[in-house]
GUKOLLUM-791622 format. One record per residue (C-alpha): x, y, z; residue in one letter. Coordinates in steps of 0.25 Angstrom, whole numbers, plus 2048, in hexadecimal, padded with zeros to 3 digits. Example, Ala and Ser with C-alpha at 12.3 -4.5 7.8 and 13.67 -1.06 7.14 Angstrom:
<atoms>
8317EE81FA
8377FC81DS
</atoms>
This chain:
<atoms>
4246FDD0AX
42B709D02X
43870DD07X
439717D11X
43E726D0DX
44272FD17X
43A73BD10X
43F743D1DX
44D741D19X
449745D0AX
441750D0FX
44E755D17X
457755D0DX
44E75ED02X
44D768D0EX
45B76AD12X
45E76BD04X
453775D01X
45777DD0FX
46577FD08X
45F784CFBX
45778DD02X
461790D0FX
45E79FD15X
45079ED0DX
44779BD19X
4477A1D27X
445795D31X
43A797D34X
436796D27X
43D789D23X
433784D30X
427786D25X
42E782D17X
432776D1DX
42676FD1FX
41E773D11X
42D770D0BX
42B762D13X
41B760D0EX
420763CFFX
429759D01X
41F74FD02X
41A750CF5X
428750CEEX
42B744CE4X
43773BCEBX
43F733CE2X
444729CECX
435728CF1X
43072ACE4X
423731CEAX
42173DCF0X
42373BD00X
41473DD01X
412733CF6X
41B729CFBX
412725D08X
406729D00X
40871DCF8X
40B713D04X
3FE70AD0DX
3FB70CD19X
404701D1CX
40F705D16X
40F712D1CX
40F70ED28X
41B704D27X
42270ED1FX
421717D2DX
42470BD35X
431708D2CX
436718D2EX
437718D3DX
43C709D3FX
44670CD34X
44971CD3BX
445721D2DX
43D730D2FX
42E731D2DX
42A73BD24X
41D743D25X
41873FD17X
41872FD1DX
412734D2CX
40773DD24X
402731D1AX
402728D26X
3F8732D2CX
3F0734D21X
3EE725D20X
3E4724D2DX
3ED71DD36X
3EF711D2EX
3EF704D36X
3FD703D35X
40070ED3DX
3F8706D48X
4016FBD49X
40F705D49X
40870AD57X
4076FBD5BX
4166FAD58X
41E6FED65X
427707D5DX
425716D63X
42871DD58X
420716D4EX
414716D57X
415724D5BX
415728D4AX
40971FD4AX
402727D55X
405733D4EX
40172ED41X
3F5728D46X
3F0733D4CX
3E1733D52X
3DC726D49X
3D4722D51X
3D7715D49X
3E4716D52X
3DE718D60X
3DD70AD64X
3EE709D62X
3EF715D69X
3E9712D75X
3F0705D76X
3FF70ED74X
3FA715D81X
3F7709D88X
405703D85X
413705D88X
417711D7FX
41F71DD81X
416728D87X
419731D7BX
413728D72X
407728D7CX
405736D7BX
406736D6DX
3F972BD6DX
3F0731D75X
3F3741D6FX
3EC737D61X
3E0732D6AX
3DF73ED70X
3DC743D61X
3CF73AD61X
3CD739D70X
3BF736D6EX
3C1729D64X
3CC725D72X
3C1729D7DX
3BC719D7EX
3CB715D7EX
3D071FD88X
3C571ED92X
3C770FD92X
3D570FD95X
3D271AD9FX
3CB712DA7X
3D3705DA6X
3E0710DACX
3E870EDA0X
3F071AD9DX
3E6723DA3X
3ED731DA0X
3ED72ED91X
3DF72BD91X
3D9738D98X
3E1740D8FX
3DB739D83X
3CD73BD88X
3D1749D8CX
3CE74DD7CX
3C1746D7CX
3B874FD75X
3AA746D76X
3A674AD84X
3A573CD8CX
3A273CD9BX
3AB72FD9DX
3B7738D98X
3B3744D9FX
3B373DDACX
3C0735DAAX
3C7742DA8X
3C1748DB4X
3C373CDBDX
3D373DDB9X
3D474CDBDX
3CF749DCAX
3D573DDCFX
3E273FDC9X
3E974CDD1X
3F774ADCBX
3F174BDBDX
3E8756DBFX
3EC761DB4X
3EC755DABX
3E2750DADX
3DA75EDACX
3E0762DA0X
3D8755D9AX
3CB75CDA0X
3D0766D98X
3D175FD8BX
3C3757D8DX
3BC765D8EX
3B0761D96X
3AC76DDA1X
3A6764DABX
3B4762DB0X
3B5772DB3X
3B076FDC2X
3BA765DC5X
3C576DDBFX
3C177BDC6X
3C1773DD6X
3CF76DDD1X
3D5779DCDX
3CF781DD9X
3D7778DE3X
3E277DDEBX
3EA772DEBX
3EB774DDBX
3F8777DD4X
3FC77FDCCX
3FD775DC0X
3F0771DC3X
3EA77DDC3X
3ED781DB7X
3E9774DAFX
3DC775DB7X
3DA784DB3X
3DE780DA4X
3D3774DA5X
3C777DDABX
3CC78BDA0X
3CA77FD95X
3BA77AD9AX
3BA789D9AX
3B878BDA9X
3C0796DB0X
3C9792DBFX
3C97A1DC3X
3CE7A0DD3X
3DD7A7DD4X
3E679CDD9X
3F379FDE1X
3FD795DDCX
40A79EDE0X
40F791DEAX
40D786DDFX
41877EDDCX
41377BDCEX
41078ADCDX
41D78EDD3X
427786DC9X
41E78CDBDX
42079ADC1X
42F797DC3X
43278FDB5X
42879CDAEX
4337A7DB5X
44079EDB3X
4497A4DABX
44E7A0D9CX
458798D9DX
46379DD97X
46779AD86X
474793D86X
481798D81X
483794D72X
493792D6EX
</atoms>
């Protein structure tokens, strides 16, 4: 494996020094526009200690050794640089990065995730992180990537679905289905009735799965009176998104939910602190 360079670091030091060249030059706003171009042309600058450009340094690496190389930079706390994370995603999600999400190690499976991105080549790993005893953040981060392709993970989700595991995850992945399929249709459906508690949730994925025939369901929840306000405006969101219209003028003036919005909307400012 090459040794690691912290190309951040190098990066770091070329900008102070050409902020001080060029102090009073730039409005900040500005320098939150030359930055990044003066970050991009940095990759294709020649490093002696490297000798490559930092592009061409990873460029020149395997799959395999790009993916230890990421490996060795977090266990060894050195900072990942862009050019290293962009040949990684270039390459296709290299098998490699398969094994980093079986690793245990948060922070190197999360990378992976994110480099991964919706390979579906990945989406067996991915399943398997949500069934197994990660931080919810890193949860979230896997299904947003099935999400990406929910129909490749259709097969999967409904499967586990139905065995109960991790039930949430899996209707919100099937919620971006694009292929109409009435399995998926009527699992949604069957989660927005028969789990009250979850009810904006739950029609916020009716939403996402675009499929009219839930609009009768939806208008006889949201015309109920023991509907709340939070719920009601999910459920008005769901049927406005079908492209249906809940047009009955609702009172909701003695709702608690209601009651707390229109208070925090009308609360004052709070007030800037005293500098010294």
């Amino acid at each position: 494996m090459k040794k690691l360079i912290d190309f951040d670091g190098l990066f770091d030091k070329k900008l102070s020094e050409y902020m001080e060249e060029n102090f009073g030059k730039y409005t900040e706003k500005q320098w939150e526009s030359i930055i990044p171009k003066l970050y991009k042309n940095f990759g294709d600058t020649f490093i002696k200690s490297a000798g490559n450009t930092p592009k061409g340094y990873y460029a020149e690496m395997s799959d395999e050794e790009l993916v230890e190389t990421l490996a060795a930079h977090v266990r060894e706390g050195v900072p990942v640089s862009d050019f290293l994370c962009n040949e990684l995603q270039e390459r296709n999600c290299p098998d490699g990065l398969l094994e980093l999400m079986k690793s245990g190690e948060e922070e190197l499976v999360t990378l992976a995730v994110n480099l991964a991105g919706d390979s579906v080549k990945a989406f067996g790993v991915y399943f398997d992180l949500l069934t197994g005893d990660l931080d919810a953040e890193v949860k979230d981060t896997v299904v947003e990537r099935l999400k990406g392709d929910a129909d490749s993970a259709k097969e999967r989700a409904i499967e586990l679905y139905q065995k109960h595991v991790e039930r949430e995850y899996m209707l919100e992945i099937l919620s971006r289905c694009k292929q109409r399929d009435d399995r998926v249709f009527e699992i949604l459906m069957t989660a927005f009735r028969t789990s009250p508690d979850e009810l904006p949730m739950h029609a916020s994925y009716l939403a996402s799965y675009g499929d009219e025939r839930a609009l009768p369901v939806l208008l006889d929840f949201i015309d109920r009176d023991e509907t709340n306000y939070l719920e009601y405006q999910e459920l008005k969101y769901a049927i406005e998104a079908l492209g249906g219209e809940y047009t009955r003028v609702r009172d909701f003036s003695a709702d608690p939910y209601y009651i707390e919005i229109m208070e925090q909307s009308h609360a004052p400012a709070a007030p800037e602190e005293k500098r010294d």
